[in-house]
BALOBA-1460 file (C-alpha; in Angstrom, 3 decimals):
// residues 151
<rec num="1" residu="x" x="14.248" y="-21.203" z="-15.770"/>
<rec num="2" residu="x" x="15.848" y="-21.274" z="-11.982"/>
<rec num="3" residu="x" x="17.642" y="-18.035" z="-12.814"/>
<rec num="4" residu="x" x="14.080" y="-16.660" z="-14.240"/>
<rec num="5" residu="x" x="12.481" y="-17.602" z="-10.853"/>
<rec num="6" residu="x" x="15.444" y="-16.935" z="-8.332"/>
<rec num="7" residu="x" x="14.814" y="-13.125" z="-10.174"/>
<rec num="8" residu="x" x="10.873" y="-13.474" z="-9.725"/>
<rec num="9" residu="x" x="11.264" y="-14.423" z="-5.993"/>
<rec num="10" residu="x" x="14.212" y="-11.669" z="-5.253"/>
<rec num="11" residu="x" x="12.600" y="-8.850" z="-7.025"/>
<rec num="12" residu="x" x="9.035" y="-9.718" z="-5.193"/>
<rec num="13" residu="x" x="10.542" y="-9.794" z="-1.400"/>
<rec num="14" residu="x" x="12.639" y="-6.748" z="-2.425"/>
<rec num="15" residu="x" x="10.075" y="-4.716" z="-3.753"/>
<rec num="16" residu="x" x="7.183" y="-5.464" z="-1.517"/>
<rec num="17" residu="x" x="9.770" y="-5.622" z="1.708"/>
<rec num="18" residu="x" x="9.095" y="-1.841" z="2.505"/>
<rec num="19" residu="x" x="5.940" y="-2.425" z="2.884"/>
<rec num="20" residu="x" x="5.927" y="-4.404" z="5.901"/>
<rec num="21" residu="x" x="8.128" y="-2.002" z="7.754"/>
<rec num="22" residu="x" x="6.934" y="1.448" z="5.920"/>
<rec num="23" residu="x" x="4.575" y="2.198" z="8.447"/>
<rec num="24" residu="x" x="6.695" y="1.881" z="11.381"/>
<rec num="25" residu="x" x="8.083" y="4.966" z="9.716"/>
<rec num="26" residu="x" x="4.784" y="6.523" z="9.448"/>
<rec num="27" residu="x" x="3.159" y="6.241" z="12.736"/>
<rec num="28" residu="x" x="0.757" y="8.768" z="14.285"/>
<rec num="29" residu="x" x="2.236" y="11.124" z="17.148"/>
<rec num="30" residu="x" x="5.443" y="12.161" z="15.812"/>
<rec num="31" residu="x" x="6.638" y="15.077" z="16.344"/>
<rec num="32" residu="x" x="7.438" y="17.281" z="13.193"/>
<rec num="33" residu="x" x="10.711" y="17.025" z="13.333"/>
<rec num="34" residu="x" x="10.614" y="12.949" z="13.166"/>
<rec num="35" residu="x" x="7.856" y="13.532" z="10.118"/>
<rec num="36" residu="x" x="10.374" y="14.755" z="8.149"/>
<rec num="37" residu="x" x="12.760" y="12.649" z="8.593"/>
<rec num="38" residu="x" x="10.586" y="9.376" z="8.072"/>
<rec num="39" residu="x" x="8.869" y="10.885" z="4.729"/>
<rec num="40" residu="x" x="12.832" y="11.174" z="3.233"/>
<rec num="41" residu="x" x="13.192" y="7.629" z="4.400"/>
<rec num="42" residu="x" x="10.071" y="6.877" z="2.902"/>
<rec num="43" residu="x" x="10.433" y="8.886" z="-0.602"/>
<rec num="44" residu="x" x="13.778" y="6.826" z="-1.097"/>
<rec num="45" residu="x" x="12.019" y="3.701" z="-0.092"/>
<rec num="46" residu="x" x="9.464" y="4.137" z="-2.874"/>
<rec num="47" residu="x" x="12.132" y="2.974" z="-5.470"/>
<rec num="48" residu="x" x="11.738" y="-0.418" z="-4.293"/>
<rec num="49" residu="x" x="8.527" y="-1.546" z="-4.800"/>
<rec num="50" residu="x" x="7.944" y="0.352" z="-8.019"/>
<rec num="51" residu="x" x="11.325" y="-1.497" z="-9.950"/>
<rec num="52" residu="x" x="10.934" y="-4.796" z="-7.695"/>
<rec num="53" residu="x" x="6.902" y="-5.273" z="-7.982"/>
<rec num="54" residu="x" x="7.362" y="-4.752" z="-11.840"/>
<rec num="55" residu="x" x="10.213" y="-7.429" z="-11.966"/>
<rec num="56" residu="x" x="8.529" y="-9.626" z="-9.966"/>
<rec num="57" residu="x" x="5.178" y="-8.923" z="-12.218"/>
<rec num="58" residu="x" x="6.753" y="-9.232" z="-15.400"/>
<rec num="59" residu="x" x="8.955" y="-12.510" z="-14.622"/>
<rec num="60" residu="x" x="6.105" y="-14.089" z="-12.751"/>
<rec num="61" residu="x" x="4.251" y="-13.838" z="-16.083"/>
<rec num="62" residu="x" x="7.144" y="-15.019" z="-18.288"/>
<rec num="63" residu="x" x="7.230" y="-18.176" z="-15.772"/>
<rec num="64" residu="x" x="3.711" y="-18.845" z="-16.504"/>
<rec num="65" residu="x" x="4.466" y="-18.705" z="-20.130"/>
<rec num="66" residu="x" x="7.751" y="-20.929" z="-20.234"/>
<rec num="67" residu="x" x="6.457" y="-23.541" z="-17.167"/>
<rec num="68" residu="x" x="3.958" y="-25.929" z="-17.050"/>
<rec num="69" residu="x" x="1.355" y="-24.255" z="-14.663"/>
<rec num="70" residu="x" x="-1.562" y="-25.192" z="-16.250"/>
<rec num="71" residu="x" x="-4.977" y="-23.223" z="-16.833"/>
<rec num="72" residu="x" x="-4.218" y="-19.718" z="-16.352"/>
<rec num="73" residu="x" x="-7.675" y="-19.302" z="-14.207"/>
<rec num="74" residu="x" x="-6.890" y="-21.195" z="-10.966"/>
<rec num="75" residu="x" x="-7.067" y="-19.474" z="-7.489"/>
<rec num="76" residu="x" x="-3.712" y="-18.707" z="-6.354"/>
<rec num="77" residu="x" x="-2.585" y="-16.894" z="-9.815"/>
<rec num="78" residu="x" x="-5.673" y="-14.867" z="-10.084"/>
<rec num="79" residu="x" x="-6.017" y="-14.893" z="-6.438"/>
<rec num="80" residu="x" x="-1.968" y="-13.423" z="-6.672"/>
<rec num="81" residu="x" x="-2.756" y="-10.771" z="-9.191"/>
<rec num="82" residu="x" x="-5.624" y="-9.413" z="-7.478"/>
<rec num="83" residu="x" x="-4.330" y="-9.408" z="-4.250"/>
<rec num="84" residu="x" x="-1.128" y="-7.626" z="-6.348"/>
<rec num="85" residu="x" x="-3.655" y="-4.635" z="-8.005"/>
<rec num="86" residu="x" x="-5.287" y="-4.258" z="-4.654"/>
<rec num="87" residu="x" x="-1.819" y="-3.466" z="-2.671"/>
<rec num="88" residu="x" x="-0.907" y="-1.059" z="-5.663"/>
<rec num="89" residu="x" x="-4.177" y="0.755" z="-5.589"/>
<rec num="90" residu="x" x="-3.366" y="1.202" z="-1.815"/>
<rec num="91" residu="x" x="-0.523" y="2.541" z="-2.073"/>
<rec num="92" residu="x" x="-0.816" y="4.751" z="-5.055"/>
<rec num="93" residu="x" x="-4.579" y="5.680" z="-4.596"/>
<rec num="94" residu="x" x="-5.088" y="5.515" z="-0.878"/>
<rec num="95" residu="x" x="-1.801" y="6.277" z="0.630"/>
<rec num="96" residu="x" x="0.623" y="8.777" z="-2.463"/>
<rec num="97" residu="x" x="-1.910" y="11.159" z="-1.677"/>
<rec num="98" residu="x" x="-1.701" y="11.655" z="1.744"/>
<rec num="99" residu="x" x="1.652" y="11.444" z="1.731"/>
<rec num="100" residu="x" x="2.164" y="13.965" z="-0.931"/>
<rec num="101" residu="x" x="-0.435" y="16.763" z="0.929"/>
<rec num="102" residu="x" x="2.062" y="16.092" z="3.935"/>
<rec num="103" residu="x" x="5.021" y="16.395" z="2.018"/>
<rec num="104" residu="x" x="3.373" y="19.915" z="0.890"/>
<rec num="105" residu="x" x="2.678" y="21.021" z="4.482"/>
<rec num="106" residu="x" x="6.128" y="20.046" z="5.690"/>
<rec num="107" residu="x" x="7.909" y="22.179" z="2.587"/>
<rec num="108" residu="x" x="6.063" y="25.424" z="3.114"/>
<rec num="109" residu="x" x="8.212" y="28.229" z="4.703"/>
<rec num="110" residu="x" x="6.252" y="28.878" z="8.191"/>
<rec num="111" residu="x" x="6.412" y="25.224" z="8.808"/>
<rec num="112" residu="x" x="9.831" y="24.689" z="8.926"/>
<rec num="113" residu="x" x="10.338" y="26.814" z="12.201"/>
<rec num="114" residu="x" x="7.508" y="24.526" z="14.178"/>
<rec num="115" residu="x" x="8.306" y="22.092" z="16.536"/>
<rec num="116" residu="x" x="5.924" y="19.673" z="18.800"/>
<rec num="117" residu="x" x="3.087" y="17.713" z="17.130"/>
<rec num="118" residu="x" x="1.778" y="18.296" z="13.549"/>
<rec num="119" residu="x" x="-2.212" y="19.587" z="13.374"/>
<rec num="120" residu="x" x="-4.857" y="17.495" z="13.488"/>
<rec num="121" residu="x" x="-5.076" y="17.188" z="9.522"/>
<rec num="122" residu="x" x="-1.835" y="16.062" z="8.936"/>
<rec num="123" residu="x" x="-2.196" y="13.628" z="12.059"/>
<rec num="124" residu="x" x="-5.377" y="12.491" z="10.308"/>
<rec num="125" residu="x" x="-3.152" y="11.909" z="7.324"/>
<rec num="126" residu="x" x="-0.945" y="9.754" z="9.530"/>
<rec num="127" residu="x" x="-3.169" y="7.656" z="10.829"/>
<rec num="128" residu="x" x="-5.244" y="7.163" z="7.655"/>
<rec num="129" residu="x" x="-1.631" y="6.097" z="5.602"/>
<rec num="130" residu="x" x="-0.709" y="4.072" z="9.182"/>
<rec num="131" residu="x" x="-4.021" y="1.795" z="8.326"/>
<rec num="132" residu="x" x="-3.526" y="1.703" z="4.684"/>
<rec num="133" residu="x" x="-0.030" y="0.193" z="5.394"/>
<rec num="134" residu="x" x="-1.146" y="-2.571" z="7.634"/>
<rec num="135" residu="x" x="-3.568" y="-3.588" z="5.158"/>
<rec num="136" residu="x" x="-1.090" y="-3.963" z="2.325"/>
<rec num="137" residu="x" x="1.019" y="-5.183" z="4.587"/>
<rec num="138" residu="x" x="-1.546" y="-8.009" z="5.545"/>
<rec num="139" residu="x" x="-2.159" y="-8.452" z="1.760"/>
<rec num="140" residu="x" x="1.168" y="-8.467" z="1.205"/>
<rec num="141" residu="x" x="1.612" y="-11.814" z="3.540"/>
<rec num="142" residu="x" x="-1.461" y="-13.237" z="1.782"/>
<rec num="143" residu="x" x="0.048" y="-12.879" z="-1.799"/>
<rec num="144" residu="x" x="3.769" y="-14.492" z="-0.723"/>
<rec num="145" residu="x" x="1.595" y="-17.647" z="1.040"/>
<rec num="146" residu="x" x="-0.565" y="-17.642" z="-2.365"/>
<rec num="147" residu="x" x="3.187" y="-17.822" z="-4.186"/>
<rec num="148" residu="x" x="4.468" y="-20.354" z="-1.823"/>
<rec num="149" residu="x" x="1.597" y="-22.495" z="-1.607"/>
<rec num="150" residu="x" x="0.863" y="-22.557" z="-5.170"/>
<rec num="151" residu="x" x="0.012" y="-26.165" z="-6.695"/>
């Protein structure tokens, strides 16, 4: 059971950690050349959440099973899984777009010559991925003080 919930607790502050730094990478008024360089950084920082918010799912659901939580309708679990659904429909909904159509702009041919500020679209994009980040962040502090201050 410890080992069950020392991997529950690792894998969630592993795979939700990029998050709270993620859009320092992604900030509004970089220059191209810093875009590109922060979406690799970001496309290898993806991994993370997508192994270490499935651990962290799956074992926080086998701890529920095996432990003695009681009812499984109280307001930090369901609060916990909602809060959980919300950050992943930020980031794959809201924020894998945007970063793909930038990832597209950045790849074609008579882009990779510029230098100086992306357009206005793609610093649109930034922005718009900038907010969704602080959000999840924010949600993301909400679901570890759910966690921690469970009953």
């Amino acid at each position: 059971m410890k080992l069950l919930l020392l991997l529950h607790v690792l894998s969630a502050i592993i795979g939700i950690g990029p998050t709270f730094f993620i859009h320092v990478l992604i900030r509004p008024n970089k220059t191209i050349e810093e875009l590109q360089v922060s979406m690799k950084l970001m496309k290898g920082l993806e991994l993370f959440p997508k192994i270490g918010g499935s651990i962290a799912v799956l074992s926080g659901f086998v701890l529920f099973w095996i432990g003695d939580y009681g009812s499984f309708i109280q307001i930090w679990l369901v609060g916990s899984l909602l809060l959980y659904i919300i950050i992943q429909f930020l980031v794959i909904g809201l924020i894998t777009p945007r970063t793909k159509r930038i990832n597209e702009w950045l790849i074609l041919p008579e882009n990779e010559i510029l230098t100086g500020a992306p357009p206005v679209e793609i610093q649109h994009h930034l922005v718009m991925i900038h907010r969704y980040f602080y959000f999840a962040s924010t949600l993301g502090i909400l679901l570890f003080i759910f966690m921690i201050l469970k009953p």
